[in-house]
C-alpha positions as CSV (number, residue, x, y, z in Angstrom):
1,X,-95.6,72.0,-14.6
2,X,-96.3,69.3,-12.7
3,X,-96.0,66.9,-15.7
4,X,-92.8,68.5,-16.3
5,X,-91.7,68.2,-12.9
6,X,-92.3,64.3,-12.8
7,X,-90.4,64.1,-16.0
8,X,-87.7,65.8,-14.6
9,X,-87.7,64.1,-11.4
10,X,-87.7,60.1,-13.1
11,X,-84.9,62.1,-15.0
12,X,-83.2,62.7,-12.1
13,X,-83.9,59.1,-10.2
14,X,-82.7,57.2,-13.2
15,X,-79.7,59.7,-13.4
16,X,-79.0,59.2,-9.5
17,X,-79.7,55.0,-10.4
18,X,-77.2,55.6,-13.3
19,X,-74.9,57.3,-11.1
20,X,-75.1,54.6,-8.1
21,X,-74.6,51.7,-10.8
22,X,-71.6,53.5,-12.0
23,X,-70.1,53.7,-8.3
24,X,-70.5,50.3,-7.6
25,X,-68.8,49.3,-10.9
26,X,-66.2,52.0,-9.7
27,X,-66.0,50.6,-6.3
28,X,-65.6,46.8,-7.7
29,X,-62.9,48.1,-10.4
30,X,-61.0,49.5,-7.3
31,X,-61.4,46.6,-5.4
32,X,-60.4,44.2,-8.1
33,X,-57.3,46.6,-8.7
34,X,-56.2,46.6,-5.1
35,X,-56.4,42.4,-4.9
36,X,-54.2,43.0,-8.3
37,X,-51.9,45.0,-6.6
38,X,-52.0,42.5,-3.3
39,X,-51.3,39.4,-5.5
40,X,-48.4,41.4,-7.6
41,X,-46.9,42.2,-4.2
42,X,-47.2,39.0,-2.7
43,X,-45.7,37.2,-6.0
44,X,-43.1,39.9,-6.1
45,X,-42.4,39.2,-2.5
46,X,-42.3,35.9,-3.1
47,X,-39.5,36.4,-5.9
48,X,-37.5,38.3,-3.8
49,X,-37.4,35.8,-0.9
50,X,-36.2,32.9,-3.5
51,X,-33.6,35.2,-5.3
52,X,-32.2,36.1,-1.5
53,X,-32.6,32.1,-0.9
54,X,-30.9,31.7,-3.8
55,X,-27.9,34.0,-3.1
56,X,-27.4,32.3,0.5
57,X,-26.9,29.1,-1.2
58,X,-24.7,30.2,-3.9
59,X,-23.1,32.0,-1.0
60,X,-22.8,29.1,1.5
61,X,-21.6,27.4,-1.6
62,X,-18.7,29.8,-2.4
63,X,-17.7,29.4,1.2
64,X,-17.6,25.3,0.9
65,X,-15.2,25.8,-2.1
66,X,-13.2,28.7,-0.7
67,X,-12.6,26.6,2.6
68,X,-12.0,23.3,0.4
69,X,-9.8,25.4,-1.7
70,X,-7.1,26.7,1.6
71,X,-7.6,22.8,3.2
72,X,-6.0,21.7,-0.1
73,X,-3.4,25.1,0.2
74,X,-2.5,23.8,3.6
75,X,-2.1,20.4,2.5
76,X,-0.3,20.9,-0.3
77,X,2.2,23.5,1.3
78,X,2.7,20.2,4.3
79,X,3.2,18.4,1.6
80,X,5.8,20.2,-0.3
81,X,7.9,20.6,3.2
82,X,7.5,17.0,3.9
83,X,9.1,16.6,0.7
84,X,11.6,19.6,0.7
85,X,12.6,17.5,4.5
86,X,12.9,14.1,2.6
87,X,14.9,15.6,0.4
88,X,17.3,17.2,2.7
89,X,18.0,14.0,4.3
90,X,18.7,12.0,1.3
91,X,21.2,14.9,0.5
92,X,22.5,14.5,3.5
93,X,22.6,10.9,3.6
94,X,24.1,10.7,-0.3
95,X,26.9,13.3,1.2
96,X,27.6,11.3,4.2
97,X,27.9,8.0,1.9
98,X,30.2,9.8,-0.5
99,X,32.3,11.2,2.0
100,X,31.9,7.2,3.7
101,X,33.4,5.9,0.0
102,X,35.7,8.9,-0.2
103,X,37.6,7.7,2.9
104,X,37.3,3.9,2.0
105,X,39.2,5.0,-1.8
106,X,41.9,6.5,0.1
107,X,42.1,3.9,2.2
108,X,42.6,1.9,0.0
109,X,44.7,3.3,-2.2
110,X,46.8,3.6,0.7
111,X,46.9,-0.1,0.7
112,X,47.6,-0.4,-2.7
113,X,50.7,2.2,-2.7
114,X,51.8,0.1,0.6
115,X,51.7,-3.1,-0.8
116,X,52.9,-1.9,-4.4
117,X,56.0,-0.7,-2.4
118,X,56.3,-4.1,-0.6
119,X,56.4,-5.8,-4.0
120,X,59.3,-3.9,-5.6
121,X,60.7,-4.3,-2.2
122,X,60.3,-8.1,-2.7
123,X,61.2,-8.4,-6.1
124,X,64.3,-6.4,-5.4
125,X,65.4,-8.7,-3.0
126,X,64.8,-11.5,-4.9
127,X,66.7,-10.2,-7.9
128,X,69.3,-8.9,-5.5
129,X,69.8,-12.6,-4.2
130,X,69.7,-14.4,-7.8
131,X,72.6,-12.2,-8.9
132,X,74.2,-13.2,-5.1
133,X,74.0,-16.7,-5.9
134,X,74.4,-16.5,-9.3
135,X,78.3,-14.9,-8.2
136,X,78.9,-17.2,-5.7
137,X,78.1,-19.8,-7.8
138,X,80.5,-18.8,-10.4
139,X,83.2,-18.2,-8.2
C-alpha cells in the first residue's frame, strides 16, 4: 500500500508539474495573443489616422479647387460685362458716327442740289444773253 501510494503520489506530482507547465505555456500563449491583438490595434489605429489624414487633404484640396474654380467664375463673368460695356459703347459710338455722316450726306447733297440749281441758273442766263446778242447783232 504504501508502495502504491508513492507511486500514486509521484503520479500525481508529475501530473500537477505537467499541469503547471501546461499553464504557463497557456499563460505565455495568452500573453503573446494579447501583444498580437495590441500591435493589430495599434497598426489598425494607425491606418485609420492616415486614411482620415488622407481625406482632410484630399478635402482641403477639393476646397482649393472649388474656391479657384468661382474666383475664375467671378472673373470671367467681370470680364464678359466689361466686354458686353465695351461693346455698348462702340455701338453707341458707331450709331452716333453714322447718324454724324448721315447729316454731313444730306448736307451735302443739299449743296449739291443748290449749286446744281445755280448752274442751270447760270447757264440759262448765259444762253439767254448769246441769243440777246446774237438778235441785236443781226438787227
Amino acid at each position: 500500500l504504501m508502495a502504491q501510494e508513492a507511486t500514486l503520489s509521484k503520479q500525481v506530482a508529475t501530473m500537477t508539474q505537467e499541469m503547471e507547465g501546461m499553464q504557463r505555456k497557456s499563460s505565455l500563449q495568452v500573453k503573446q495573443l494579447e501583444q498580437e491583438v495590441a500591435i493589430a490595434q495599434t497598426e489598425s489605429q494607425a491606418e485609420a489616422d492616415k486614411r482620415v489624414r488622407q481625406e482632410s487633404i484630399h478635402n482641403q484640396k477639393l476646397e482649393l479647387v472649388d474656391r479657384d474654380l468661382e474666383e475664375t467664375k467671378r472673373t470671367l463673368l467681370l470680364q464678359v460685362r466689361d466686354l458686353e460695356n465695351q461693346l455698348a459703347n462702340t455701338k453707341a459710338e458707331a450709331l452716333a458716327q453714322a447718324d454724324n455722316y448721315t447729316a454731313q450726306e444730306a448736307f451735302y447733297a443739299q449743296q449739291v442740289i443748290s449749286m446744281s440749281k445755280e448752274l442751270k441758273s447760270v447757264k440759262s442766263a448765259s444762253e439767254n444773253g448769246t441769243h440777246q446778242s446774237n438778235a441785236l447783232g443781226n438787227g
